[in-house]
C-alpha positions as MATLAB code, in Angstrom:
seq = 'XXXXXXXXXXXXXXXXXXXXXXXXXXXXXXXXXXXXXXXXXXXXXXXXXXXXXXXXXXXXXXXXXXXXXXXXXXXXXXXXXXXXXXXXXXXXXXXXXXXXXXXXXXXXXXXXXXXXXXXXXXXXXXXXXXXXXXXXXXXXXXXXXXXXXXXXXXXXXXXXXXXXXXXXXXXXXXXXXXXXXXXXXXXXXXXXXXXXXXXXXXXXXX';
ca = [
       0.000    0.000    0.000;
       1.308    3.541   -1.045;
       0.894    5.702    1.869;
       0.138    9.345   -0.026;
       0.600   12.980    1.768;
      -1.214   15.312   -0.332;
       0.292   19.228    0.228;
      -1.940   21.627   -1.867;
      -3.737   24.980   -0.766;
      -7.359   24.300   -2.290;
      -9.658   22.197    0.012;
     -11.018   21.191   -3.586;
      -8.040   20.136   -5.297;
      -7.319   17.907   -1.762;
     -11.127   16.347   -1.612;
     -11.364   15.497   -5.147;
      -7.792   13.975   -5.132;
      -8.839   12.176   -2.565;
     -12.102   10.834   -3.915;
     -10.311    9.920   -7.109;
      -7.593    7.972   -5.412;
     -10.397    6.251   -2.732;
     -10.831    4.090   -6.055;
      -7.291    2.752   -6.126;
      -6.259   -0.173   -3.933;
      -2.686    0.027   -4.087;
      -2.771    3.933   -2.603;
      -3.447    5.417    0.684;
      -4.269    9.094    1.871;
      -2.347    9.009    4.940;
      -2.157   12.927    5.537;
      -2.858   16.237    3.543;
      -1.542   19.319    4.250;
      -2.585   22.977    3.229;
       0.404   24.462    2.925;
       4.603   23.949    3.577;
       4.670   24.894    7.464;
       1.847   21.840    8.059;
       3.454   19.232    5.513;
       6.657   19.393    7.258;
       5.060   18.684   10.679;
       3.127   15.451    9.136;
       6.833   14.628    7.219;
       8.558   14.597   10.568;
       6.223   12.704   12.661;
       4.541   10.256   10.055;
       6.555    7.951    7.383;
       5.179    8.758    3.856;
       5.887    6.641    0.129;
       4.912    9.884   -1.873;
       4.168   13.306   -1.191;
       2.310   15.494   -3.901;
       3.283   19.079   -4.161;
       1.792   22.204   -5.217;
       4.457   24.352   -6.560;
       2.584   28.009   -5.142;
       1.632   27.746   -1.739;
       2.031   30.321    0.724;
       3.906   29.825    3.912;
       7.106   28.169    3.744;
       7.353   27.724    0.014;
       7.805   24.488   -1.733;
      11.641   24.865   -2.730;
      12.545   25.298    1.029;
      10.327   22.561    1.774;
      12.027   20.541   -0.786;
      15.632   21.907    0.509;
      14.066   20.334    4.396;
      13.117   16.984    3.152;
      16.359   16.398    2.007;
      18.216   17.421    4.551;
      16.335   15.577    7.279;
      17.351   12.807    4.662;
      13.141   12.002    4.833;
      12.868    8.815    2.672;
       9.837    9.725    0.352;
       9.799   10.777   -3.147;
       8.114   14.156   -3.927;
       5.670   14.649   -7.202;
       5.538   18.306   -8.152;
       2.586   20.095   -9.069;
       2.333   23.558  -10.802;
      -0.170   25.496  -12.745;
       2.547   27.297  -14.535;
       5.456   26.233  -16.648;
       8.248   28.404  -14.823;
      11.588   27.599  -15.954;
      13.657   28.059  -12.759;
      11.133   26.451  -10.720;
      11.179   23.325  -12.351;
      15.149   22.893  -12.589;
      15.101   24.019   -8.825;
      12.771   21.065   -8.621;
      14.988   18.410  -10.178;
      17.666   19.727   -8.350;
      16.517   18.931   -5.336;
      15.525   15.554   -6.583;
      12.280   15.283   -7.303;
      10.792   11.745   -8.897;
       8.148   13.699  -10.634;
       6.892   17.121  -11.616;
       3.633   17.888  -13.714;
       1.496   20.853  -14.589;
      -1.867   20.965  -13.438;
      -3.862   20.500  -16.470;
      -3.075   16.689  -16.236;
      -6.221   14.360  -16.146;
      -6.205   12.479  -12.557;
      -5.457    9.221  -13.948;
      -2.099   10.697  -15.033;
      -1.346   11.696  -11.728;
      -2.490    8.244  -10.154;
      -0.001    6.685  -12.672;
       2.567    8.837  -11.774;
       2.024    8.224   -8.151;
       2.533    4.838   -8.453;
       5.699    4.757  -10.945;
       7.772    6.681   -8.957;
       6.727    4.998   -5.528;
       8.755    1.943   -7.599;
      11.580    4.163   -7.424;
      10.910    5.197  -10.985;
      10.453    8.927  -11.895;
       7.730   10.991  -14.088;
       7.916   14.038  -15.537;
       4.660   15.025  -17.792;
       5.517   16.529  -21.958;
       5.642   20.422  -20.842;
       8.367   19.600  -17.974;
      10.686   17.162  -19.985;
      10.311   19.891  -23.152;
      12.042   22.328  -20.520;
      14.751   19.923  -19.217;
      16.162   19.115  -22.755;
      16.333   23.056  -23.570;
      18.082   23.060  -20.161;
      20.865   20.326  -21.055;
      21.756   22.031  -24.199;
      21.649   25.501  -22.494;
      24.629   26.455  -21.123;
      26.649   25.596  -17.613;
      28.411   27.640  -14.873;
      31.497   26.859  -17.051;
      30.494   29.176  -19.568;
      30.000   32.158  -16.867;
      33.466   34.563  -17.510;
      35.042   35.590  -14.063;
      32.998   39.285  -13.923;
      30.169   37.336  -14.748;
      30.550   34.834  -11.619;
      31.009   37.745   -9.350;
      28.090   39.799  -10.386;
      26.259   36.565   -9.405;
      27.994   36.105   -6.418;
      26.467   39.903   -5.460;
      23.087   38.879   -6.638;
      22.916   36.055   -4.325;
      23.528   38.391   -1.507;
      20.802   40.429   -2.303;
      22.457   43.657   -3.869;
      20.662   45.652   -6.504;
      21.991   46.746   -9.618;
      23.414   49.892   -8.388;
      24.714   48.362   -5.549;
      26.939   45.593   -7.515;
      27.835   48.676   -9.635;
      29.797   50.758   -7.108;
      31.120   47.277   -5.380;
      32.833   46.558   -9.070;
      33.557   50.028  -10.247;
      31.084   49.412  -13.212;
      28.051   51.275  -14.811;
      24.405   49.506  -13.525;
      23.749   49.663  -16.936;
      27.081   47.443  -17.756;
      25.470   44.930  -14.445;
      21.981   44.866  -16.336;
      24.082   43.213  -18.788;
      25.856   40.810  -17.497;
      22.945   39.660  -15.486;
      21.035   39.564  -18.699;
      24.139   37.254  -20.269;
      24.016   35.300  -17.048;
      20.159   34.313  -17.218;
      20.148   33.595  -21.194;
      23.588   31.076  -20.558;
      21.742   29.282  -17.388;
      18.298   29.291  -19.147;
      16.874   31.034  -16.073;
      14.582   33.754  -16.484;
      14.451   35.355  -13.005;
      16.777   37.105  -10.241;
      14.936   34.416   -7.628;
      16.200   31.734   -9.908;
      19.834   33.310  -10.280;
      19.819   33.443   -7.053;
      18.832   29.555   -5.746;
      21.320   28.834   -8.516;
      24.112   30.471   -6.589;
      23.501   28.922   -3.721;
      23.116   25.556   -4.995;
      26.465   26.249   -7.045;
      28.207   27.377   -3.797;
      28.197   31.103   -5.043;
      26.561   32.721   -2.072;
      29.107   31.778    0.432;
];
């Protein structure tokens, strides 16, 4: 039996997950959760297979709840949900080892299936997510980021503005602007937020 914790916002998303799944004898609803703060509660006191998601809630959000369940080295694989298909978030995602990660608009029996595959240890990533991970692999790497470029992002990380990173490097904002834009097109990330998680996943915000 698959023990599920379901971790989504809207009551109605949870109760109609829940009816759908009350059909399938090889998975449980052991626990839901409304948002981040209450999933990691049921996570630390309760042994889960597979936890599902939702990319948006408020609270503690779902990358730092990621970033907790493996560090507490929790032993349950983690199905992402979003209703958006936002680069950074979803190669924040993988990064922190997720075993699946699908957009809302999914039918249910999708999401059963993918429930079950990766509580084999398998993983399942839906068209729209595994469309963004191959533009990822042939985007570019932290190898291609020149010196200036690394310490721009290195100021990013620690929360500087444009002007700021400026006077700190003797350079125009304007001339920052640009490297930052340089940065996010060789990274394929599209947002400060994601330059930012990528520094400190890359060790850059020390």
């Amino acid at each position: 039996m698959i023990k599920l914790l379901i971790v989504d916002e809207q009551p109605i998303f949870r109760e109609g997950l829940i009816y759908r799944i009350s059909f399938e004898a090889e998975i449980n609803v052991s626990g839901e959760a409304a948002n981040s703060r209450e999933a990691l509660t049921l996570l630390t006191l309760n042994a889960y297979d597979v936890v599902v998601i939702d990319i948006s809630m408020p609270n503690i959000d779902c990358i730092h709840l990621l970033e907790a369940i493996k560090d507490r080295n929790l032993q349950c694989k983690v199905v992402m949900l979003s209703m958006y298909n936002k680069r950074d978030c979803i190669l924040a995602a993988i990064r922190y080892g997720v075993a699946g990660f699908m957009l809302k608009n999914v039918t249910s029996d999708e999401l059963v299936d993918a429930i079950k595959i990766v509580a084999k240890g398998k993983t399942y990533f839906s068209g729209e997510i595994i469309e963004v991970m191959s533009e990822q692999l042939s985007a570019g790497t932290l190898a291609d980021i020149t010196h200036r470029e690394r310490l721009v992002l290195h100021l990013v990380s620690q929360g500087l503005n444009e002007k700021c990173i400026a006077i700190e490097l003797g350079i125009s904002a304007r001339t920052v602007e640009t490297h930052k834009r340089n940065i996010k097109r060789k990274l394929g990330i599209d947002s400060t937020i994601g330059l930012v998680r990528y520094a400190m996943e890359c060790g850059l915000a020390g």
